[in-house]
KOLLUM-898829 format. One line per field, with one value per residue: x, y, z of N, C-alpha, C, O in turn. Coordinates in Angstrom, 2 decimals. Example, Ala and Ser with C-alpha at 12.3 -4.5 7.8 and 13.67 -1.06 7.14 Angstrom:
REM residues 2
n.u <- [13.19,12.85]
n.v <- [-5.69,-2.25]
n.w <- [7.80,7.08]
ca.u <- [12.30,13.67]
ca.v <- [-4.50,-1.06]
ca.w <- [7.80,7.14]
c.u <- [13.20,12.90]
c.v <- [-3.30,0.03]
c.w <- [7.80,7.87]
o.u <- [14.24,13.41]
o.v <- [-3.32,1.14]
o.w <- [8.46,8.04]
This chain:
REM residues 225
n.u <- [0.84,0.50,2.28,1.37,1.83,0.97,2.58,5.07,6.09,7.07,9.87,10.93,9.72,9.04,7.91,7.00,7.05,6.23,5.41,5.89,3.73,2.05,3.70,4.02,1.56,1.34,2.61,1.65,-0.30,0.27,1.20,-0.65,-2.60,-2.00,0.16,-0.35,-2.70,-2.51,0.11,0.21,1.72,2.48,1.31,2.84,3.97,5.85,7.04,8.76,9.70,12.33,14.16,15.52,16.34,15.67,13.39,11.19,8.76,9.00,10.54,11.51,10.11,7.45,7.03,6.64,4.60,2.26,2.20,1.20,-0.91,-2.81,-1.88,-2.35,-4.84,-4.92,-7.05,-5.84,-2.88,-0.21,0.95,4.54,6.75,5.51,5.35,3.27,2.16,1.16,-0.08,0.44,2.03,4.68,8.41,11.72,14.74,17.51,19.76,22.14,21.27,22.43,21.27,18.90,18.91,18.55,19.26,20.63,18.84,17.30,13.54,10.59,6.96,4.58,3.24,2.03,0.41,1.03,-0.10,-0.45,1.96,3.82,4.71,5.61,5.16,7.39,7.40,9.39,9.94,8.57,9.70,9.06,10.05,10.18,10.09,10.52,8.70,10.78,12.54,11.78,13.65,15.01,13.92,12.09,9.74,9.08,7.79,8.56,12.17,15.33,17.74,20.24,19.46,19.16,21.47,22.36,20.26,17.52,14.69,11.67,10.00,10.79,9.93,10.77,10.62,12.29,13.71,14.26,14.46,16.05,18.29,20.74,21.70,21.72,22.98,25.14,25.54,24.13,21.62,21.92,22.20,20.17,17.72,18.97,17.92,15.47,14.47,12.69,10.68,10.94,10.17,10.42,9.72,8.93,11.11,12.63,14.63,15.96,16.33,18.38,19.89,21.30,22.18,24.65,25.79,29.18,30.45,32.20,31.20,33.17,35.26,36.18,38.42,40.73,42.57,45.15,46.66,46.52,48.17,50.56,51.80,51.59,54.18,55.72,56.15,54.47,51.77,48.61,46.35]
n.v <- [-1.20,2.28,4.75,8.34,11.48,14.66,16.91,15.84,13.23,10.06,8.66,5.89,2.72,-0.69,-3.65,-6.10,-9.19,-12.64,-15.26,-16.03,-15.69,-13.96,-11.39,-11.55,-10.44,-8.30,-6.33,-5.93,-4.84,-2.67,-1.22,-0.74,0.45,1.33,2.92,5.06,6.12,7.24,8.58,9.69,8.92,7.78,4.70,3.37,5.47,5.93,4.44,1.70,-1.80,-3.33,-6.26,-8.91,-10.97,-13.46,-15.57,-17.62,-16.68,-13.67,-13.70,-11.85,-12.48,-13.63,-11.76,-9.50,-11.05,-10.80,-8.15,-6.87,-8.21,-7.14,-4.41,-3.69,-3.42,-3.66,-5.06,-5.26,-7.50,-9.14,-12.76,-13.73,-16.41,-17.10,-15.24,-12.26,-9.08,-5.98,-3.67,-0.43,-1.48,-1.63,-1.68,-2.69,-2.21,-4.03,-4.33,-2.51,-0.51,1.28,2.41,2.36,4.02,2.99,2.38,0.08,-1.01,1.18,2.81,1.97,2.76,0.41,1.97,0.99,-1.91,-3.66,-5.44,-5.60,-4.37,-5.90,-5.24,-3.63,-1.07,1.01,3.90,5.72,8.35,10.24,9.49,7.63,4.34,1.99,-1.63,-4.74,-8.01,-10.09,-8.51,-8.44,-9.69,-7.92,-6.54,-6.96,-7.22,-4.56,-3.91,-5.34,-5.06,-6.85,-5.76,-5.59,-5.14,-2.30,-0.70,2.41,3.77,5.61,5.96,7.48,6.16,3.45,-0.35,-3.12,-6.26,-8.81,-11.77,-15.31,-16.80,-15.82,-16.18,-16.76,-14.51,-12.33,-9.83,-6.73,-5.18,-4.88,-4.68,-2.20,-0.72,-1.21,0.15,2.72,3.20,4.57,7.79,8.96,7.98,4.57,1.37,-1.51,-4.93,-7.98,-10.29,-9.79,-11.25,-11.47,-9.34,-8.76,-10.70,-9.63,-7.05,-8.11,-9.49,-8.63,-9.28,-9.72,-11.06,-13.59,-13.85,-16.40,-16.37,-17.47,-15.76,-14.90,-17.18,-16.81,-14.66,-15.20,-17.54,-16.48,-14.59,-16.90,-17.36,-19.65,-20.94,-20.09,-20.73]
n.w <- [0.00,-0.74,0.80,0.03,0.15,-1.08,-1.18,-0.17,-1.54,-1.50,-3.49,-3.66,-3.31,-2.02,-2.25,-0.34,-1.10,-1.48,-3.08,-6.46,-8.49,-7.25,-6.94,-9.67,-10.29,-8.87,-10.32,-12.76,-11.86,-10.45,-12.72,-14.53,-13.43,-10.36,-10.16,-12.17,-11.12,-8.84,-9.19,-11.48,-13.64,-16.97,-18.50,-20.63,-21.36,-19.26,-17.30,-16.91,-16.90,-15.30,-15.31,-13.77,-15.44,-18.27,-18.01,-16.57,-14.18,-12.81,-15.42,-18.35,-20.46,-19.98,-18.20,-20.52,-22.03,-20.20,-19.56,-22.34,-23.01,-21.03,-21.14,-23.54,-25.84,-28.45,-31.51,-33.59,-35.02,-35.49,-35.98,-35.81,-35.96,-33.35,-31.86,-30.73,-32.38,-32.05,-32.85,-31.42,-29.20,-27.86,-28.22,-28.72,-30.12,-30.50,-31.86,-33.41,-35.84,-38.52,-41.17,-41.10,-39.09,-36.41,-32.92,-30.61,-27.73,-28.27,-27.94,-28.90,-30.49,-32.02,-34.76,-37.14,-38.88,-41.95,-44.23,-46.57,-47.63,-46.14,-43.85,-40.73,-38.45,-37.09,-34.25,-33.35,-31.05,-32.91,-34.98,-37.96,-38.58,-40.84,-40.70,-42.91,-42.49,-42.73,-40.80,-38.29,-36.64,-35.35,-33.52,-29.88,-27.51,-25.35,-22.96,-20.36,-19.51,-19.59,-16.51,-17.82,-20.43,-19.88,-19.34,-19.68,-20.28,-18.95,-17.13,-16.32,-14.24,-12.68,-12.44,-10.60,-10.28,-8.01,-6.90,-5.30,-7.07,-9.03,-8.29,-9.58,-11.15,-8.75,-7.94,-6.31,-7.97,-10.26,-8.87,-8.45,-11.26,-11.84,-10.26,-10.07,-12.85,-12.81,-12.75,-11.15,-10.10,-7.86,-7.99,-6.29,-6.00,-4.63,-2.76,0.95,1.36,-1.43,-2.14,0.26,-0.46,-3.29,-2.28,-0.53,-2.27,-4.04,-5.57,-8.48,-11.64,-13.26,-16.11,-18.03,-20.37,-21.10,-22.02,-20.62,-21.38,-23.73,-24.43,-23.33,-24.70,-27.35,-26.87,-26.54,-29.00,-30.22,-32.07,-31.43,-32.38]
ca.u <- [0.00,1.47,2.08,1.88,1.53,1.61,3.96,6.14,6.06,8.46,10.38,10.96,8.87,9.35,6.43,7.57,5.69,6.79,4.83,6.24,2.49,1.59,4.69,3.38,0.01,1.56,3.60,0.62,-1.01,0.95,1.64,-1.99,-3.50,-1.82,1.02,-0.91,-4.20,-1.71,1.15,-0.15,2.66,2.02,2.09,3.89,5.32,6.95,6.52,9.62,9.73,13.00,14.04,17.37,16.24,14.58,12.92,10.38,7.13,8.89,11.41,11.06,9.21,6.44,6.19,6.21,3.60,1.46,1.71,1.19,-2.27,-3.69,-1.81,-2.67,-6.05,-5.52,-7.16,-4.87,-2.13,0.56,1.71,5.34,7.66,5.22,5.67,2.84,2.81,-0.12,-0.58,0.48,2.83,6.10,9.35,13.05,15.53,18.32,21.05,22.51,20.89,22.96,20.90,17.60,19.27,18.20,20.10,20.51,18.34,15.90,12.32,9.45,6.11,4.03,2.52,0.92,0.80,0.81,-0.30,-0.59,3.55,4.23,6.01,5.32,6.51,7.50,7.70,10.46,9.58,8.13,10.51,8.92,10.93,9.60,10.88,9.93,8.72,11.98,13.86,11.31,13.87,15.59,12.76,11.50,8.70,9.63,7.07,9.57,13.38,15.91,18.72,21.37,19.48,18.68,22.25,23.04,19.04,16.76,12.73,10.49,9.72,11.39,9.67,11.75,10.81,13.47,13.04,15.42,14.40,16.55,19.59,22.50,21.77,21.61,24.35,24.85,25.56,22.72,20.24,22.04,22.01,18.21,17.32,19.87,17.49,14.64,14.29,11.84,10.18,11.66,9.25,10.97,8.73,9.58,11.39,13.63,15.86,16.38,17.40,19.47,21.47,22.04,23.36,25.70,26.90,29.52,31.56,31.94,31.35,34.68,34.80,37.07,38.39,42.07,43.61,46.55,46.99,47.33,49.11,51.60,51.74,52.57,55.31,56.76,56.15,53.31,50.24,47.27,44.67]
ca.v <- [0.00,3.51,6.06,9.18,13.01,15.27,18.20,15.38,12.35,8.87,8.01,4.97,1.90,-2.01,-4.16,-7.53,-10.70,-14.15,-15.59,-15.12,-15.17,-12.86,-10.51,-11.20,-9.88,-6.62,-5.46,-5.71,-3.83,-1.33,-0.51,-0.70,1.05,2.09,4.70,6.21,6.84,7.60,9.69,10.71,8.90,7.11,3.43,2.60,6.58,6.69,2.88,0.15,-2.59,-4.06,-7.55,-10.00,-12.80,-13.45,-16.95,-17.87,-16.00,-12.90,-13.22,-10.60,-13.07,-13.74,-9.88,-9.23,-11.47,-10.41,-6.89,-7.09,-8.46,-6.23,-3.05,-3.15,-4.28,-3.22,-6.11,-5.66,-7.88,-10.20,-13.63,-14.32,-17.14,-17.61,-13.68,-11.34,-8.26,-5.25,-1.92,0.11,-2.15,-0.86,-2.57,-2.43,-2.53,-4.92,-4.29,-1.25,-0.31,2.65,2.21,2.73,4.42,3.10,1.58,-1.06,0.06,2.35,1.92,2.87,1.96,-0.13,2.68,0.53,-3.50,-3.13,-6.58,-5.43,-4.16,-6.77,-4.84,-3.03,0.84,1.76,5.46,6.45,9.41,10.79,9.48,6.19,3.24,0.27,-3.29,-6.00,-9.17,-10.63,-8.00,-8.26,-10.36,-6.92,-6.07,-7.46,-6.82,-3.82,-3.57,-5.40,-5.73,-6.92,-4.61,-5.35,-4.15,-0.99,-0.02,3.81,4.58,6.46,6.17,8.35,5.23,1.68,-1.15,-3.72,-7.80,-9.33,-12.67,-15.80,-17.34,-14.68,-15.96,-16.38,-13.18,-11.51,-8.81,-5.52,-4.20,-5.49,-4.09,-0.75,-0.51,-1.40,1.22,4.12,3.84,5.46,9.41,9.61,6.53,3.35,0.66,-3.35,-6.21,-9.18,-10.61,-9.37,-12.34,-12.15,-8.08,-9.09,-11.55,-9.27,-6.59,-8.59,-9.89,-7.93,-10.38,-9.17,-12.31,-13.88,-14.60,-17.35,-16.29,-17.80,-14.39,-14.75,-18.05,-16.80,-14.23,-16.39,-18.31,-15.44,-14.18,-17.90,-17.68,-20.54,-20.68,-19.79,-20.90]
ca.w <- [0.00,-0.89,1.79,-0.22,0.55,-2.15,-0.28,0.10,-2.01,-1.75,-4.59,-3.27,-2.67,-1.68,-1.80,0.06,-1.60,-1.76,-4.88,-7.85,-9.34,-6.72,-7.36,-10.86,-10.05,-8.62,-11.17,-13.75,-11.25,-10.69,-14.08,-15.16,-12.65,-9.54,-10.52,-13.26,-10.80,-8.01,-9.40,-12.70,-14.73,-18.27,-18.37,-21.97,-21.93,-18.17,-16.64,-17.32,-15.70,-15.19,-14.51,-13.84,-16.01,-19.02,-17.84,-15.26,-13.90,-13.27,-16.30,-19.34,-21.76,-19.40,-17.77,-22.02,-22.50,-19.21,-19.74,-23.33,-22.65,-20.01,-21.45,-24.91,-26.37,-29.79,-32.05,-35.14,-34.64,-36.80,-34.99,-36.79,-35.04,-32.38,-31.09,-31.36,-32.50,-31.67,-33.13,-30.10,-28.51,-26.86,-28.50,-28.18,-30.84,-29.93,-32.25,-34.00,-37.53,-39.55,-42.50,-40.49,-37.43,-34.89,-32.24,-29.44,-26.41,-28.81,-27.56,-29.83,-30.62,-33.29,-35.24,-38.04,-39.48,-43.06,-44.59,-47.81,-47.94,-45.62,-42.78,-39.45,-38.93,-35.29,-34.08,-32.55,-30.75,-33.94,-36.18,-38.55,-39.03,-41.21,-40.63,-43.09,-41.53,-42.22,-40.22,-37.18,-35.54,-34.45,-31.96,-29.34,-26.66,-24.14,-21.79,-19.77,-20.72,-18.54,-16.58,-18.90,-21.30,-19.73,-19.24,-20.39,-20.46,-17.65,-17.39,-14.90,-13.40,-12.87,-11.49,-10.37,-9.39,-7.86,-6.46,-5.11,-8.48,-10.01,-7.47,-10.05,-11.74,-7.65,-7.56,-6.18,-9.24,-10.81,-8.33,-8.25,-12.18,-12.45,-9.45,-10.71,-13.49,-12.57,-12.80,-10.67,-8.95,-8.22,-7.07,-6.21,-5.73,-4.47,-0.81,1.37,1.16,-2.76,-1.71,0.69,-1.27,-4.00,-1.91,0.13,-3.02,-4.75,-6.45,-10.16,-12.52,-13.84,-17.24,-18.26,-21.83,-21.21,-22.69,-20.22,-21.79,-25.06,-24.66,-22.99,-26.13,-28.13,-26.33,-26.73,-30.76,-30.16,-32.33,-30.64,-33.54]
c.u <- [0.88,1.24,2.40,1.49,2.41,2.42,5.28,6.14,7.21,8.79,10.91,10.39,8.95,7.88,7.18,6.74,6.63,6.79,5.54,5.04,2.11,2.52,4.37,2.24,0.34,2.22,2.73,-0.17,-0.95,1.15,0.45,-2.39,-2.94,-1.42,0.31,-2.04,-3.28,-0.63,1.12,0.99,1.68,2.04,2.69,4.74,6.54,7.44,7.89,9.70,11.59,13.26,15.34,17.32,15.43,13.46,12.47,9.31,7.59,9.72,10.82,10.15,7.88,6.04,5.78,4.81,2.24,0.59,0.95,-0.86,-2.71,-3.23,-2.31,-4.15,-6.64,-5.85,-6.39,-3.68,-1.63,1.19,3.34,6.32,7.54,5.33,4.28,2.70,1.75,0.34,-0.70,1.53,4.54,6.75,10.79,13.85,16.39,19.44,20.95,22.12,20.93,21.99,19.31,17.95,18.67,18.66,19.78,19.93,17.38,14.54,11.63,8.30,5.53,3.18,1.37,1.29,0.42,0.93,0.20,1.31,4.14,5.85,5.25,6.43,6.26,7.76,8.03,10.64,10.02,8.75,9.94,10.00,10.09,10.68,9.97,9.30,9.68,13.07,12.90,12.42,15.06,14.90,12.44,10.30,9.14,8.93,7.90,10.87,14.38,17.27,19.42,20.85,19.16,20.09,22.48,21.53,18.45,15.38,12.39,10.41,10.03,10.41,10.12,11.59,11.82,13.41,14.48,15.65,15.61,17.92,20.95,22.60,21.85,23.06,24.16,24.94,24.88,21.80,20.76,22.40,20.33,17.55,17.61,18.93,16.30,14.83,13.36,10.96,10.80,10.63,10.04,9.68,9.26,9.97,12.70,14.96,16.55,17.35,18.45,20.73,22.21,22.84,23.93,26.93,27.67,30.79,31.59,32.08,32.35,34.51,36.08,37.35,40.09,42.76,45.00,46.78,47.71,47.78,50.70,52.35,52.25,53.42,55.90,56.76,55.29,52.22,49.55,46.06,44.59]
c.v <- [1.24,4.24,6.88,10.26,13.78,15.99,17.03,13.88,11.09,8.86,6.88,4.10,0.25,-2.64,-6.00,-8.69,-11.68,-14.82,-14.92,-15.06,-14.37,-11.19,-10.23,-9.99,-8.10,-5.77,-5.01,-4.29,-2.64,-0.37,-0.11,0.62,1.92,3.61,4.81,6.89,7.74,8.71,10.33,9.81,7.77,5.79,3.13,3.89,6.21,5.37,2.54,-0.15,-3.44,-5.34,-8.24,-10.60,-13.06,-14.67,-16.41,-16.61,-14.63,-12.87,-12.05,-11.37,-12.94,-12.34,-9.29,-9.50,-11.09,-9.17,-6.29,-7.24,-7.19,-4.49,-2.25,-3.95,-4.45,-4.95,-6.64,-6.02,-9.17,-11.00,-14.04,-15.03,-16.89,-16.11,-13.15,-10.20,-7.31,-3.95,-1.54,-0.78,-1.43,-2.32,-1.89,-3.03,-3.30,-4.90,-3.32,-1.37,0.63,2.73,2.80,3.58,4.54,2.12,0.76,-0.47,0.72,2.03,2.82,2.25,1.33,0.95,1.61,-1.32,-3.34,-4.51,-6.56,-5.21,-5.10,-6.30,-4.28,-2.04,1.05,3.09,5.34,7.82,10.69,10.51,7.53,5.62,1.66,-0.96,-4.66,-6.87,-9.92,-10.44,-7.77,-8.87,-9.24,-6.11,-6.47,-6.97,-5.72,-3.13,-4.21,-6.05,-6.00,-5.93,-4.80,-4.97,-2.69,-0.39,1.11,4.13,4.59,6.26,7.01,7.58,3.75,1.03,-2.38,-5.19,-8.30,-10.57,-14.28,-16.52,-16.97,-15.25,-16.06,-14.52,-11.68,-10.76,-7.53,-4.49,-4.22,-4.49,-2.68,-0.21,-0.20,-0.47,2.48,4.72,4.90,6.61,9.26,9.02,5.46,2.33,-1.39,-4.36,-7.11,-9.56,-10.01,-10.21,-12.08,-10.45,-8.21,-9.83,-10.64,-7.99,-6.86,-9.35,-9.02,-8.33,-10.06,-11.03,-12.60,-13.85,-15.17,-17.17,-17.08,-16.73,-14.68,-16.20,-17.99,-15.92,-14.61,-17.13,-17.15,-15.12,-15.20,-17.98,-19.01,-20.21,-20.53,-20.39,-22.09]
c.w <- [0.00,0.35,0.87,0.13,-0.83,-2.33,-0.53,-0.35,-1.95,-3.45,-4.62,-2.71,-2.20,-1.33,-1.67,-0.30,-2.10,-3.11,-6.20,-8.86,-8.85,-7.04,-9.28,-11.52,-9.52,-9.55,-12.36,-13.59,-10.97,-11.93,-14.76,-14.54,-11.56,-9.70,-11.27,-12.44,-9.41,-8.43,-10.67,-14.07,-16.19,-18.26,-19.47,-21.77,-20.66,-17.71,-17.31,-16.59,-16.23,-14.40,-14.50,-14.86,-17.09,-19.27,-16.51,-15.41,-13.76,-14.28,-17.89,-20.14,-21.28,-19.17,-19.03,-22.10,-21.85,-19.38,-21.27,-23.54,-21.90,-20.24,-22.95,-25.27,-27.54,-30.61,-33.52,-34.52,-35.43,-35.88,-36.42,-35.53,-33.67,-31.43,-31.71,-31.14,-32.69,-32.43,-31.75,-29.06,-28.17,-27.24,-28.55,-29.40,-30.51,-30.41,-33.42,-35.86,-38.45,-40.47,-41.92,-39.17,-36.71,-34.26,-31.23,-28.08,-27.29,-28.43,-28.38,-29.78,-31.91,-33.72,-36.01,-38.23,-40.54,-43.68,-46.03,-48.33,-46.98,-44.90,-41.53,-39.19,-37.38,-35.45,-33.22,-32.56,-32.01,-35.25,-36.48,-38.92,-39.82,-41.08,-41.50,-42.71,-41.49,-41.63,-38.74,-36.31,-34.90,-33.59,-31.35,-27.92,-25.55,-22.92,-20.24,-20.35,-19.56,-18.23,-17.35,-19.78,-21.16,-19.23,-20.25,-20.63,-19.07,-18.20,-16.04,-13.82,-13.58,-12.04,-11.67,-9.82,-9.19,-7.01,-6.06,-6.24,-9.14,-9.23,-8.56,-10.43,-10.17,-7.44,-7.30,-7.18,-10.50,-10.51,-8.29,-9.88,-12.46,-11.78,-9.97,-12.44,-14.20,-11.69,-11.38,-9.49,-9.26,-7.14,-7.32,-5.44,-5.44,-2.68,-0.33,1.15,-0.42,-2.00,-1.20,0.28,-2.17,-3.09,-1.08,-0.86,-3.98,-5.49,-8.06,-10.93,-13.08,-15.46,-17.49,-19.64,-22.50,-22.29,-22.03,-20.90,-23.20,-25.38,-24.29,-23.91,-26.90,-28.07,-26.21,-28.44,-31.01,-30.88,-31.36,-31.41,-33.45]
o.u <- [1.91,0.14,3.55,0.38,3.53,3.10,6.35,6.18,8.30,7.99,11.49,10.31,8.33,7.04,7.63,5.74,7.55,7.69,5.65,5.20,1.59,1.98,4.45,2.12,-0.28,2.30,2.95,-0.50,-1.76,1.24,0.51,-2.47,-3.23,-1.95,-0.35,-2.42,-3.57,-0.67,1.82,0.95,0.56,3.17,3.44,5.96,7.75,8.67,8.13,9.80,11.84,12.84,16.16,18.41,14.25,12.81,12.85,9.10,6.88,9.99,9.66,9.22,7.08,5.07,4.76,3.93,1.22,-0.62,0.19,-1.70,-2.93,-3.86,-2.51,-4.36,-7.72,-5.09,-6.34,-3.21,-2.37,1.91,3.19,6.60,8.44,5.38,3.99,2.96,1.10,1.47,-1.52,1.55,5.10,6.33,10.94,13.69,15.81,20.36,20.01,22.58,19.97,21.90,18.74,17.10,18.19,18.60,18.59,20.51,16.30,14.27,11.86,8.27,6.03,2.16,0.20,2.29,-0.69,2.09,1.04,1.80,5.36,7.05,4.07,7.64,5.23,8.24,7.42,11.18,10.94,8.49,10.17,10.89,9.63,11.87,9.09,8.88,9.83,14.08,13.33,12.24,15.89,15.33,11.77,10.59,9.73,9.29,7.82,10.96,14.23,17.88,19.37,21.58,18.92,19.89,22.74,21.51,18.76,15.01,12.97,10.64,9.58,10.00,9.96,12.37,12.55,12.80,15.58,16.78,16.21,18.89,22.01,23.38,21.99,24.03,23.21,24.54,25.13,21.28,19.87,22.97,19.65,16.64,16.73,19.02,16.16,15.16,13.97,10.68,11.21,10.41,10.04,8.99,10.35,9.33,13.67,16.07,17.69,18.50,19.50,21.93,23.44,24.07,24.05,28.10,26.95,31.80,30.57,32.91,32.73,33.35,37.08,36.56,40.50,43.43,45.98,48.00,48.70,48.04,51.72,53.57,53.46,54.02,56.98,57.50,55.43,51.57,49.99,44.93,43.68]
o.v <- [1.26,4.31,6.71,10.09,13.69,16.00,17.38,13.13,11.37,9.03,6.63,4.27,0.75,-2.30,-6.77,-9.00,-11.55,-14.94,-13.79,-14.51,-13.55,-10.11,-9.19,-9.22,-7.06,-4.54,-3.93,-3.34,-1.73,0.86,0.82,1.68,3.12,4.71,3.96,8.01,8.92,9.77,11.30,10.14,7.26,5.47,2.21,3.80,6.17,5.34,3.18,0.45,-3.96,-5.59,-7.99,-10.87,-12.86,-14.81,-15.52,-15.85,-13.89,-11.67,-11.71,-10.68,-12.26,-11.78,-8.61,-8.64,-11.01,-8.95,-5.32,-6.51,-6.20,-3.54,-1.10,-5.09,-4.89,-5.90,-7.67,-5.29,-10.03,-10.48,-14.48,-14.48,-16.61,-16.21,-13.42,-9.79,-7.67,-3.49,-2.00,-0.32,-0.54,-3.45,-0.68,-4.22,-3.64,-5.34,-3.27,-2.08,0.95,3.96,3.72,3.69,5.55,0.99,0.70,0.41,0.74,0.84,4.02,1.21,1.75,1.00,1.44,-1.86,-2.80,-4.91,-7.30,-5.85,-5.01,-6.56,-4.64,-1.97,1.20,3.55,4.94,8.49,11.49,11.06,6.55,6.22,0.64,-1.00,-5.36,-6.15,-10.58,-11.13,-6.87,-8.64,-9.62,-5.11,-7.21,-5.82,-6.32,-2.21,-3.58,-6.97,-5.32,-5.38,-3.80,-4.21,-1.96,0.63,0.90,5.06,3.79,6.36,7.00,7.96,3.02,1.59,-2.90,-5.49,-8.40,-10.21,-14.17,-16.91,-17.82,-14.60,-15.49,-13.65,-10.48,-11.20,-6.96,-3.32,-3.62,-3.68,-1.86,0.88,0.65,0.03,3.28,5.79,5.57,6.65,9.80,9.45,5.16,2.48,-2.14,-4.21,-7.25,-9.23,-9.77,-9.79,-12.52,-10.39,-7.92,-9.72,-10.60,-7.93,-5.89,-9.67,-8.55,-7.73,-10.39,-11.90,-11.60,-13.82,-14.52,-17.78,-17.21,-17.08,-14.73,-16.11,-18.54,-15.86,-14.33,-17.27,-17.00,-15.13,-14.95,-18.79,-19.48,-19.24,-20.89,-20.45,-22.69]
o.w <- [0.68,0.88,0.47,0.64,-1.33,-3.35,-1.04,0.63,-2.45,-4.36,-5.68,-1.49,-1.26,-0.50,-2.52,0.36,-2.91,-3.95,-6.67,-9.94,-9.62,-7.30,-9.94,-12.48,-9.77,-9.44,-12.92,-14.30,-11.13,-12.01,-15.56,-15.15,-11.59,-9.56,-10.67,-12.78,-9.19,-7.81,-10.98,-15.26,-16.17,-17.88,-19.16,-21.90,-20.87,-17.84,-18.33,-15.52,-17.32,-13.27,-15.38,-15.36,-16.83,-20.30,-15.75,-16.35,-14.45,-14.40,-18.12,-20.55,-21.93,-19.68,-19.01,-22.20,-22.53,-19.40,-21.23,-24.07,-22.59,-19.78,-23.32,-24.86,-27.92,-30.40,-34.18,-33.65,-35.91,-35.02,-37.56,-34.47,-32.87,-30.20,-32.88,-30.01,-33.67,-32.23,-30.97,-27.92,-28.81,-27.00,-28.44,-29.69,-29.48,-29.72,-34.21,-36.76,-39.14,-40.48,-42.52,-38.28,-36.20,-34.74,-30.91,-27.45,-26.69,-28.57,-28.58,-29.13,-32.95,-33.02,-35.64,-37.76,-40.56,-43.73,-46.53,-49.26,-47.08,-45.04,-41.47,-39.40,-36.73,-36.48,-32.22,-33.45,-32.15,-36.32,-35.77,-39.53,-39.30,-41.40,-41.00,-41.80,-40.46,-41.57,-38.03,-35.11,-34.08,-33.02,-32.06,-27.59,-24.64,-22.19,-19.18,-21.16,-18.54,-19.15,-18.06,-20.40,-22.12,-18.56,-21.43,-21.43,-18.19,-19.37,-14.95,-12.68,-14.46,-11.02,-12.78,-8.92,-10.18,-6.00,-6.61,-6.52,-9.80,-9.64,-8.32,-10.05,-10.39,-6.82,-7.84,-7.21,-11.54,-11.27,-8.07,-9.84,-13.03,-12.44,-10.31,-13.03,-15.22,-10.50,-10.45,-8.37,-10.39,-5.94,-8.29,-4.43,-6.00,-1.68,-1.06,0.83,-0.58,-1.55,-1.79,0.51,-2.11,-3.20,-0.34,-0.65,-4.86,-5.84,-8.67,-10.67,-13.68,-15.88,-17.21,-20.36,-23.65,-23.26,-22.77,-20.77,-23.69,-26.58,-24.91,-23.78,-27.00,-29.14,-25.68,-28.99,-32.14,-30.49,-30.27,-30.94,-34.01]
């Protein structure tokens, strides 16, 4: 339940729930209904929901598919490779496109579905982009996207499930990426325990690429290939 006062408003909220269908159930909720009747914000303009994980009840496919439903209701809509795809839908570019410029991180919406030219034209804040149907596979659903992909962008408002589900992906630099990225409100769902793990953990992920190995190798005149 919100405590707010309008003189003096939180920008910060924690709603503690176990369930990850129930944590499900709030984030819908929130985004639908609460903040917008509560603080005035937009749900597709101001609203992202960020997440660790793109699997499970809260991972991005599902919060996609959830919100997707209950935020949009437009009835024109193209199913291609099992994805579908709404007039009005909030999507996310995924990888850099000179030729159409628009880049990795871009969020726009489905302006039109054009059967007849056999494409779909997003607007990016005012600027059209068409995509074939055989270049849909550089968009995908952005009603929720996960933090890594929201590194180097800001929204009004983040909302945030975080859950023990989510435990490999639990890091402090995780949860203080996905927070840092809301302007304005930052609302986390989920249990204290998953919180707590990630910020106690601040172990940076290794990655095993054996570089010192081969540079080792070089500096003996050793192939590497």
């Amino acid at each position: 339940m919100f405590t707010y006062h309008k003189d003096h408003p939180q920008d910060f909220y924690f709603f503690g729930i176990e369930e990850p269908e129930k944590v499900l159930e709030k984030v819908i909720e929130l985004c639908k209904e609460k903040i917008p009747r509560k603080f005035g914000f937009h749900s597709f303009h101001d609203i992202q929901v960020l997440t660790p994980m793109h699997r499970g009840v809260a991972g991005a496919s599902n919060l996609n598919a959830e919100l997707q439903k209950h935020l949009n209701h437009s009835t024109d809509e193209f199913t291609r490779g099992g994805r579908v795809f709404r007039t009005g839908d909030k999507v996310m570019q995924i990888r850099n496109n000179y030729d159409k410029e628009v880049f990795n991180g871009d969020i726009g919406r489905i302006l039109k579905i054009d059967r007849e030219e056999q494409e779909i034209v997003v607007d990016y804040d005012g600027r059209h982009v068409s995509y074939e149907y055989s270049e849909l596979d550089e968009i995908v659903m952005a009603y929720a996207v996960s933090v890594h992909k929201s590194q180097g962008s800001e929204y009004p408002v983040v909302v945030m499930p975080i859950l023990t589900q989510h435990f490999m992906l639990l890091q402090r630099n995780l949860l203080y990426t996905g927070i840092t990225r809301g302007k304005k409100l930052v609302i986390v769902v989920g249990t204290k325990k998953a919180l707590a793990i990630a910020i106690k953990n601040n172990k940076p992920q290794k990655r095993y690429t054996l570089l010192r190995d081969r540079l080792a190798a070089t500096q003996r005149g050793d192939s590497v290939l």
